[in-house]
N, C-alpha and C positions, 0 to 999 in steps of 0.2 A: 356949392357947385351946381351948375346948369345941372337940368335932366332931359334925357333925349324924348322925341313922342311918347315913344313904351313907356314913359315913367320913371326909366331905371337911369340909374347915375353912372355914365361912360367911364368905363376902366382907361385912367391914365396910363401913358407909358411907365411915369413914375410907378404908382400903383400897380400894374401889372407885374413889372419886374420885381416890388417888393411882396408881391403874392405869392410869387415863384421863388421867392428866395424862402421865404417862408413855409412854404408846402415841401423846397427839397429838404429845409433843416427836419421837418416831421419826419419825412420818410429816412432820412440817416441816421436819427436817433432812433429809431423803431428799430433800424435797420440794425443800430447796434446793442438793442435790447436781444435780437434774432441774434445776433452776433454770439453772445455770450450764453443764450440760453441753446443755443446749438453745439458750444462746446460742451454742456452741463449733458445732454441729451442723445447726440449723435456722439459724443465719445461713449456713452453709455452704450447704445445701440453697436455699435463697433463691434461689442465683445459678450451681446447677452446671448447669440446663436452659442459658442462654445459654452459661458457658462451655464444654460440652461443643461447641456450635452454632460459637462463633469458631476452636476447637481444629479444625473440619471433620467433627463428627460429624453424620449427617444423621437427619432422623426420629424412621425405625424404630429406629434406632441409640440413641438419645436414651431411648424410649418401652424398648426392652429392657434399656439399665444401669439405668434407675431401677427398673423391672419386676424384675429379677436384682439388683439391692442389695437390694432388699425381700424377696424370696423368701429370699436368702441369712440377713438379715438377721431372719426367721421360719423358715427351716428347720433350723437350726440349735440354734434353740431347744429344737425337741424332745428334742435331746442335750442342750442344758445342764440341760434340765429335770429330764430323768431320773438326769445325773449328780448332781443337786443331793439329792434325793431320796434318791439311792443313795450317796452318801456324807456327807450331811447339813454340806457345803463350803459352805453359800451365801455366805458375806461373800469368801472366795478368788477363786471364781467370778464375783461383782460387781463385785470390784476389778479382777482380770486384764481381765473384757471393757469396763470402763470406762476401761483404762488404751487399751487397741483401739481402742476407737469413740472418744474423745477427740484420741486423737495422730495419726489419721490425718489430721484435718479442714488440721492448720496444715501439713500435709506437701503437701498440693494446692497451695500457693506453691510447689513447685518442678516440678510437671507442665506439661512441654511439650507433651506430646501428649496427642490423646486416650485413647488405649489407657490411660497410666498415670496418669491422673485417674480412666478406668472402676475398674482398680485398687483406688484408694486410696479411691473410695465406697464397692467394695463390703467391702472393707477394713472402714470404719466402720462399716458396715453388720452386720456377721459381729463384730464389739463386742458390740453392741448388742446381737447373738443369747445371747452366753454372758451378759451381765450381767439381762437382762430379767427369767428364769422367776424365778432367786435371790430376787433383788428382790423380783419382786411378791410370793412367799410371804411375804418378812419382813413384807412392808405387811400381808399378808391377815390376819397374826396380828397387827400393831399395828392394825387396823379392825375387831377381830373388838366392839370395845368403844365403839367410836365411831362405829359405822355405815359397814357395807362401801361405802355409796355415796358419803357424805360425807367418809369418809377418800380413798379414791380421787381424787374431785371434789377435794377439797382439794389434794390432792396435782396431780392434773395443771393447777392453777390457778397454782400456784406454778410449775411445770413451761413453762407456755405464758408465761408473764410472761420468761426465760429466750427463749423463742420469738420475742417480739417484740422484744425489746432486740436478739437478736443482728443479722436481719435490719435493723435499722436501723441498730445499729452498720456494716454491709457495707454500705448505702444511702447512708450518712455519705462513706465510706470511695472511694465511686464516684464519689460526687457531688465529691468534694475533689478523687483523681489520678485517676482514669475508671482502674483497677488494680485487675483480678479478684485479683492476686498478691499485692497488699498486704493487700486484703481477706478473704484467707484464712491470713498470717501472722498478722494484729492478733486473732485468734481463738484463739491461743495462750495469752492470758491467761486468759477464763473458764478453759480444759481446766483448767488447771493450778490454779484454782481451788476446782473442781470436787472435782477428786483428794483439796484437802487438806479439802473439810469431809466426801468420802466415809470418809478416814481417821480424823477426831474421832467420826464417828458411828458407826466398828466400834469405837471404844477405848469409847465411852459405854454401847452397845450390844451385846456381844459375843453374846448369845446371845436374838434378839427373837421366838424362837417361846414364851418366859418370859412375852409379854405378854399372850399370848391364852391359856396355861395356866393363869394366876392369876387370870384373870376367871371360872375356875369354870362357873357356870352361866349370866353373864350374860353373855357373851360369843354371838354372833350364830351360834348351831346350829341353821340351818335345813335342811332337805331335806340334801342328799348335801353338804352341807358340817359339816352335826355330826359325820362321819366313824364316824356309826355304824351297825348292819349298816340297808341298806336294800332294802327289796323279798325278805328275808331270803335276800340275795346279801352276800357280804363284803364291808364297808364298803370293801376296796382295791380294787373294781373302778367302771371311771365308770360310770354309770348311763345308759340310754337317753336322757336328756330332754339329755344332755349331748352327743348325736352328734348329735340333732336341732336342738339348739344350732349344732353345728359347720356343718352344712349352710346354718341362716341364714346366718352367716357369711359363709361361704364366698362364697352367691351375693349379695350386697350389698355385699362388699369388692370382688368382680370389677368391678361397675360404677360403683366409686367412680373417677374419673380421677385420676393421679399429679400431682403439681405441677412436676414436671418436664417432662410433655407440657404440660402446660396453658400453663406460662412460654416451654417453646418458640413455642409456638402466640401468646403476647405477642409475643414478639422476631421472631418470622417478618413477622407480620402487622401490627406496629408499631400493635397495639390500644392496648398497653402500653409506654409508653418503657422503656429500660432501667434506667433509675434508678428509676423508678416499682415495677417490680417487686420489690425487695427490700419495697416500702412494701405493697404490696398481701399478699404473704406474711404481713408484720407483723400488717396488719390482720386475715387470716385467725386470726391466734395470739392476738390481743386478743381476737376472737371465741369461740375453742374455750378461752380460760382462764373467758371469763364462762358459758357454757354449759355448763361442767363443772362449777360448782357446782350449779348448777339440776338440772341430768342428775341428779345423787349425790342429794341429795333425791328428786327423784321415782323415783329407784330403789328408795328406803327407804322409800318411801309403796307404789309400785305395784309394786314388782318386775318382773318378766321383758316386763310391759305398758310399762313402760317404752320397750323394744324398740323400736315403735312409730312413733317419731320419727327413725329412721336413714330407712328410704324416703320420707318423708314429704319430709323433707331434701334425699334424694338426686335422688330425681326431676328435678328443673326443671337441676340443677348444669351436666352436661354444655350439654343447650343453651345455659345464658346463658354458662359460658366460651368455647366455642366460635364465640362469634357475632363478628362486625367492629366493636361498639358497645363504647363505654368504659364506660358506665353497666352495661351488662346483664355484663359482665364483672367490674366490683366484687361484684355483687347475686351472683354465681354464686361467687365467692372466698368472700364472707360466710358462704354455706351451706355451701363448703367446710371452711370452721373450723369450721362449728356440727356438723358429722355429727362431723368429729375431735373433737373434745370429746366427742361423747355416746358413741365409739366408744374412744376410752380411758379413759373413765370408766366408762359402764355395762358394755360388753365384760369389761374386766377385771373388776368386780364382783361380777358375775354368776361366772363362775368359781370364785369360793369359796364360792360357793353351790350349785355343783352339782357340785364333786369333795370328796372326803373328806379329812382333812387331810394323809393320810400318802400321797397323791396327787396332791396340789397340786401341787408340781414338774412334776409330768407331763402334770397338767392343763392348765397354762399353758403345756406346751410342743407339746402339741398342737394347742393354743386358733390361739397364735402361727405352728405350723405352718403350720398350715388359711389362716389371715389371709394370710400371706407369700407361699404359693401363687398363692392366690384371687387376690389385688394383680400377682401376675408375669405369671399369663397372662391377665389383663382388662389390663395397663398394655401387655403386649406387642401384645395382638390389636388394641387401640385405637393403636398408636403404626405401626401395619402399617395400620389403614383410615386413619386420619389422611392418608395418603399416595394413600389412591384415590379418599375421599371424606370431610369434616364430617360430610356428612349422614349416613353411612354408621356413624361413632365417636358419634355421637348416639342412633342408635338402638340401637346394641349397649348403650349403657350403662342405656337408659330399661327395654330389656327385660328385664333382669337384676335391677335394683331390682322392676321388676313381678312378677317370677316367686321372690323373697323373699317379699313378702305372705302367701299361703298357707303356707308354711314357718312362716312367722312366728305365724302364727293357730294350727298345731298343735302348736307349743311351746307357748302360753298356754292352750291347752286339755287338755293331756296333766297326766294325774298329777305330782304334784310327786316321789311315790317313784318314778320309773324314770328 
């Protein structure tokens, strides 16, 4: 085949279309690796606020492992990110921390106490750290063709479907023998699941940064994510608009509230019965699967404007879970899922648009970092006023989403190169 000036071999239409058919098959089997390892996970997640509560953990107690499984569960990322990068291991490193964050969930059927249930979340947790940055790069090169937002969205669609099954599967599970223990063996099946179609899609896919190199020029090289020199700084360094990035983050993740405080805050107050709560989770993951499609569109229409819809969200949340009404409690979950959706879809999207490629790993493991933090010490401070005042975890949360805004406004006004 001819080569054009550049040197490079023109993407046929043939070829194009069979690129793209090939980057969506990655991103739906991934997608159903997410699938199933979210039902292994978020059905777990469902019901560890109450059982950490029956086990004798109090509160703060509650509010700081889910706080410190998340932080673990993003700090760590940074390292995998950077090892990912620096030894270009990603499928190794997705499998190892999916074999972690999987196997830990069916192991909390044999935790008697609190302490080794804390354990074995943050366990899963610290999975989830080393398999995440890996991952998302393979995706960012399977989206590089199919649109970063849509591929994403897509992906955490299939991901939150996984989300709701599982929590109802545990809901089912309660409602039958009232059995946190059974409810967290019968979860062994997704993991394992999980595992074997992670395993078909490294044999299918051995090498998927192929997908977003043979899309050539059509492939999504915008700003610091075409990975070329920008701001005539070396394409390997992040670029300013990506620390001002980090900073929205940061302060919007802090005042997002944990679902582990919040189902305490069910079980305490018997807003929420206890079987109800796996239901309401669900519903939360019904909501962040339809919203992440939506999110992925409008991130590939409006980009970084996008953003936009995370305070908007967040705002009212705390208040209405935190209140003694049933209703205002659903309405507040609802919005809970809807920020998760647009926060694993647009968050991550954005990402490979503003690191270079040969820094993506690192990007995401920064990104992650920053999130996991952000989430420790807003789930910990909030699970510490919880104890002296509602009213007190309501306004720490309301001012944190307000004091985002401006952040948020001079990222969408800042140069696209810095």
């Amino acid at each position: 085949m001819a080569t054009d000036s550049s040197g490079k071999t023109p993407v046929t239409g043939e070829s194009l279309a069979q690129m793209r058919r090939r980057s969506l098959q990655f991103v739906v089997l991934i997608g159903v690796v997410s699938l199933f390892a979210d039902m292994t996970y978020e059905g777990a997640r469902s019901i560890t606020g109450p059982f950490l509560a029956i086990l004798g953990a109090s509160a703060a107690t509650v509010g700081v492992v889910g706080g410190l499984g998340e932080f673990i569960g993003y700090a760590f990322r940074l390292v995998s990110g950077y090892l990912a990068d620096r030894t270009g291991r990603y499928w190794p490193l997705t499998i190892a921390g999916y074999i972690i964050n999987l196997l830990a969930v069916p192991a909390l059927a044999l935790a008697g106490r609190w302490q080794v249930a804390a354990l074995l979340i943050m366990a899963e947790r610290f999975g989830k750290a080393v398999r995440n940055p890996p991952r998302d790069v393979m995706l960012s090169h399977a989206t590089a063709s199919v649109g970063r937002g849509w591929g994403f969205g897509l992906h955490e669609a299939l991901d939150q479907i996984g989300a709701i099954v599982g929590p109802l599967v545990v809901a089912g599970v309660l409602y039958w023998r009232q059995s946190y223990t059974l409810g967290f063996a019968v979860l062994l099946v997704p993991a394992l699941l999980a595992l074997a179609v992670l395993v078909t899609a490294r044999w299918l896919y051995p090498v998927p940064r192929e997908l977003e190199d043979a899309g050539g020029e059509t492939g999504q090289k915008t700003g610091a994510g075409a990975g070329l020199a920008i701001g005539g700084r070396p394409a390997g360094r992040l670029p300013a608009r990506f620390w001002i990035y980090m900073a929205f983050v940061s302060l919007s993740v802090a005042g997002y509230a944990h679902f582990q405080l919040i189902s305490y805050h069910f079980e305490l107050t018997r807003t929420v019965m206890p079987d109800e709560i796996p239901v309401f989770f669900s519903i939360a993951m019904g909501v962040d699967a339809l919203v992440a499609l939506w999110a992925g569109r409008l991130f590939d229409r409006t980009g970084m404007k996008a953003l936009a819809v995370i305070p908007l969200f967040s705002l009212p949340i705390a208040p209405l879970v935190f209140s003694r009404g049933f209703g205002l409690a659903l309405a507040g979950v609802v919005l809970w899922g809807a920020v998760m959706g647009v926060q694993e879809t647009i968050m991550r999207a954005a990402i490979a648009d503003l690191a270079p490629a040969e820094r993506r790993g690192l990007a995401y493991g920064v990104f992650n970092t920053a999130y996991g933090l952000a989430w420790f010490a807003g789930s910990a401070v909030m699970g510490l006023l919880y104890s002296v005042s509602w009213g007190y975890l309501v306004g720490f949360s309301v001012l944190l989403e307000l004091a985002a805004v401006p952040v948020l406004l001079r990222l969408v006004r800042s140069p696209v190169l810095t």
